[in-house]
C-alpha positions in Angstrom: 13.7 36.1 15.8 14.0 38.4 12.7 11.4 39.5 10.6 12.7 37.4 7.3 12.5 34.3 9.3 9.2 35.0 11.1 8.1 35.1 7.0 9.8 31.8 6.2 8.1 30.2 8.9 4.9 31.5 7.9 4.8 30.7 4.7 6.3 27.3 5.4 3.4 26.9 7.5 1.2 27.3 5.0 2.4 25.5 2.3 2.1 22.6 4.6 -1.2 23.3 5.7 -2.3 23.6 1.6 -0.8 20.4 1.3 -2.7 18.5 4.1 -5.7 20.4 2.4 -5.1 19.4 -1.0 -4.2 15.4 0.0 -7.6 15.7 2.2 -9.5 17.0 -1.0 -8.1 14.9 -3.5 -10.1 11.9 -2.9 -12.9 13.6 -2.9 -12.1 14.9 -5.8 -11.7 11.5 -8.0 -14.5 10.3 -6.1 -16.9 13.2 -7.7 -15.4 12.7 -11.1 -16.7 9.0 -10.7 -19.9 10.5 -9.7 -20.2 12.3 -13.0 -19.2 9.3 -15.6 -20.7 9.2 -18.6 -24.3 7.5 -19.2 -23.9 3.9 -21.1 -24.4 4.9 -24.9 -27.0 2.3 -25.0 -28.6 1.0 -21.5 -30.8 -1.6 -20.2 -32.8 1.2 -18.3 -35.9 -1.2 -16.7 -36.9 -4.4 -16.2 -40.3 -5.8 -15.7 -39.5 -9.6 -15.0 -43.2 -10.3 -13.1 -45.7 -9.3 -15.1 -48.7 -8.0 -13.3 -51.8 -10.7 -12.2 -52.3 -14.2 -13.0 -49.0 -16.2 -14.6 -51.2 -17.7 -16.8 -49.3 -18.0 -20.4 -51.8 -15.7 -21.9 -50.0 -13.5 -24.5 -51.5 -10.5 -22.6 -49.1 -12.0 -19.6 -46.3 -12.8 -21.8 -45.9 -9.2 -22.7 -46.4 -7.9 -18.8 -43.1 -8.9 -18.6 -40.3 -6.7 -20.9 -36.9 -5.0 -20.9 -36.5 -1.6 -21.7 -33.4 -0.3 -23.9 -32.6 3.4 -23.9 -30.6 5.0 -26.3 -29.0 7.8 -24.2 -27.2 9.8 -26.9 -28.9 12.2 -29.7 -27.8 9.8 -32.2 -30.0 7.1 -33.6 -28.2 3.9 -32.8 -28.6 0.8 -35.3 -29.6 -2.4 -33.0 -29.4 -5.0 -35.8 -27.5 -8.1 -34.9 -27.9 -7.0 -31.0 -29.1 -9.3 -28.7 -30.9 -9.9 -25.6 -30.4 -12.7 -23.6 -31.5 -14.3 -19.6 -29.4 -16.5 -17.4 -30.9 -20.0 -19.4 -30.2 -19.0 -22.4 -33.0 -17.3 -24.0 -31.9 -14.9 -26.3 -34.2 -12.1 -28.7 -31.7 -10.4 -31.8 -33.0 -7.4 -33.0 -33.7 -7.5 -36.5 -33.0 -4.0 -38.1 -33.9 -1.9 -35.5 -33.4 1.8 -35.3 -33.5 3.2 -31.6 -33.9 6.8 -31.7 -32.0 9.5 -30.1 -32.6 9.8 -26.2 -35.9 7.0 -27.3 -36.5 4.1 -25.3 -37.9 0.9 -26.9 -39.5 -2.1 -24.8 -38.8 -5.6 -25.6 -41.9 -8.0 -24.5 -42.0 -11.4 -24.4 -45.4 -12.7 -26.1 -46.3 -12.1 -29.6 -47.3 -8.8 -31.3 -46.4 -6.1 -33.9 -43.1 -4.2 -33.7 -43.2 -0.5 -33.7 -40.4 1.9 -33.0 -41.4 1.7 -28.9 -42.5 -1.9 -28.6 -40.9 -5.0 -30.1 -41.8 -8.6 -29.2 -39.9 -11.9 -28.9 -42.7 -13.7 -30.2 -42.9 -16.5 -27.2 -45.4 -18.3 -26.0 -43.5 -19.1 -22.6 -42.1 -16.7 -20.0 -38.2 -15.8 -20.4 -37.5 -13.6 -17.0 -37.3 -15.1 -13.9 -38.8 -13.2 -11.2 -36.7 -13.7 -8.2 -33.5 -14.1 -9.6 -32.2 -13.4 -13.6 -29.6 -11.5 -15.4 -30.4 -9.7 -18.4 -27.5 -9.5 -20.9 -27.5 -6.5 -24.0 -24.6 -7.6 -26.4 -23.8 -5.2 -29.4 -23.7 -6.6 -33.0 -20.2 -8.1 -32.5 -21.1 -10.1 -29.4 -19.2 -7.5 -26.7 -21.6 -6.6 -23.7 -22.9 -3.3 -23.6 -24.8 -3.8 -20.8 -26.3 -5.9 -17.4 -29.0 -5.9 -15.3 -29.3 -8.0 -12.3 -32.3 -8.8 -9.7 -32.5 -11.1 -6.9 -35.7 -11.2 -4.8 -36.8 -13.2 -1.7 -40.3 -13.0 -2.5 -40.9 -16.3 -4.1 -43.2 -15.7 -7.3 -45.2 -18.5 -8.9 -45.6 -19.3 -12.8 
């Protein structure tokens, strides 16, 4: 065999072998990228549907239970017209609301006085169901922004 062909077969050799390589590591690839989305602008980061002790329809109860909203930009975001809403129905809209850059406000249940990390739907009845619920975030113009989800087997009592 001559040295020119020895070559060829060589280097056909590995351009196969970099292209059994490169299909291998190309799923991987768009996998990691998937790994590394961007945050949601504007998340539901936590819920507290069980407030701690006694269900017992005191406002101090009420407001054991809350969503928190994060704002995951540097950018204050506007949250007037947003809305909040459960699997039954219950929906909060922000009045005009101004969630702070990287902030985090909570949104409680019972009655109290807003400030820029605590607003309150005012209710005198709990809205999130403990074992199983949906919350729903919905910008000004009704599109979703954003979901959370729980199902639990523990059966909770109100």
């Amino acid at each position: 065999m001559s040295a020119s062909s020895t070559a060829r077969r060589v280097a056909a050799t590995a351009l196969a072998a970099g292209a059994i390589v490169s299909a291998v590591a190309l799923p991987a690839a768009a996998h990691d990228g998937d790994r590394h989305r961007h945050q949601p602008r504007v998340e539901i980061s936590r819920v507290q549907a069980d407030s701690p002790g006694r269900d017992n329809r005191s406002n101090r109860s009420l407001n054991g239970e809350w969503v928190e909203i994060t704002n995951n930009t540097r950018h204050a975001v506007n949250l007037r017209g947003w809305t909040l809403k459960d699997n039954d129905g219950n929906r909060y809209r922000f009045r005009d609301f101004r969630l702070g850059g990287r902030a985090t406000v909570r949104v409680h249940t019972g009655v109290g006085h807003d400030t820029r990390t605590d607003v309150f739907q005012d209710r005198r009845d709990y809205v999130w169901d403990d074992r199983a619920d949906k919350a729903t975030l919905r910008d000004e113009h009704g599109r979703t922004v954003d979901t959370k989800s729980w199902n639990s087997r523990h059966h909770h009592r109100r």
